[in-house]
N, C-alpha and C positions, 0 to 999 in steps of 0.2 A: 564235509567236516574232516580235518585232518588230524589224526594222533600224531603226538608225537613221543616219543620213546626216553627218557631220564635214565640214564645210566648210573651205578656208582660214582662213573669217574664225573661226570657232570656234575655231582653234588658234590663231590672231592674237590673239583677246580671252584664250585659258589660260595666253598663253606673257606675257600682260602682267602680267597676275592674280600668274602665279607670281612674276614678277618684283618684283612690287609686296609680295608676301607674305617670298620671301628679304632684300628689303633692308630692310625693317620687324624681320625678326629678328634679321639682323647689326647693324643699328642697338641693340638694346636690348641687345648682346652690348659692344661697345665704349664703350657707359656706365658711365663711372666705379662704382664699388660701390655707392657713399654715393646716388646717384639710383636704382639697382635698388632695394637693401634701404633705402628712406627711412624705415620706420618700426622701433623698436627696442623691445625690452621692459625693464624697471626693472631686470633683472641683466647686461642688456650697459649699459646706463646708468653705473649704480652700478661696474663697471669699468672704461668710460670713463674716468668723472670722478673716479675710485679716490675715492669716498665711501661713509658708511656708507646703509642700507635710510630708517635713523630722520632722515638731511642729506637725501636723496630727498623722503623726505615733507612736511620741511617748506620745498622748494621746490616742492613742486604745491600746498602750504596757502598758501604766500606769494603764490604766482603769479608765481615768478622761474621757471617753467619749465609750459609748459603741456601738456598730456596729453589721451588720450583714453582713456577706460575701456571696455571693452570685457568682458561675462562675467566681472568680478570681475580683471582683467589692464587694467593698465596700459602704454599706448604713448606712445614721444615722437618727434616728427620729430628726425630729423638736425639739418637746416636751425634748430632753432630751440635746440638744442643748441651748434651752431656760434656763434647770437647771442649767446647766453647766454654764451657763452666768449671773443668777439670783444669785448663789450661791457666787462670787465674790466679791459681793456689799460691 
């Protein structure tokens, strides 16, 4: 069986670590929603913008609204949802 020795400075470099580790998680905790969940899929979309499947599609064929496809599933930033919706004004 092997001892192993804990130093000051050991608990010095854990107690920073930890700290550095707590405030990185309370930070992603007091972000807003829309910056957690920034990507959304075509039926929180489509409720959003209370349009139909068939207005969705032909703003990804348009290119009034850009996506990423992923496994046959469609994703759209927030952020570019927000434009699209800012820009009408």
């Amino acid at each position: 069986m092997e001892i192993e020795v804990i130093t000051r400075e050991d608990l010095h470099k854990f107690r920073i670590q930890l700290l550095d580790d707590i405030g990185r998680m309370l930070s992603e905790l007091t972000k807003p929603k829309e910056e957690i969940n920034e990507w959304l899929r075509s039926k929180e979309v489509r409720g959003l913008l209370k349009i139909s499947a068939s207005t969705l599609q032909n703003m990804r064929i348009s290119g009034k609204l850009p996506y990423s496809k992923i496994d046959g599933r469609y994703y759209y930033k927030q952020g570019d949802i927000k434009k699209l919706l800012n820009g009408n004004k």
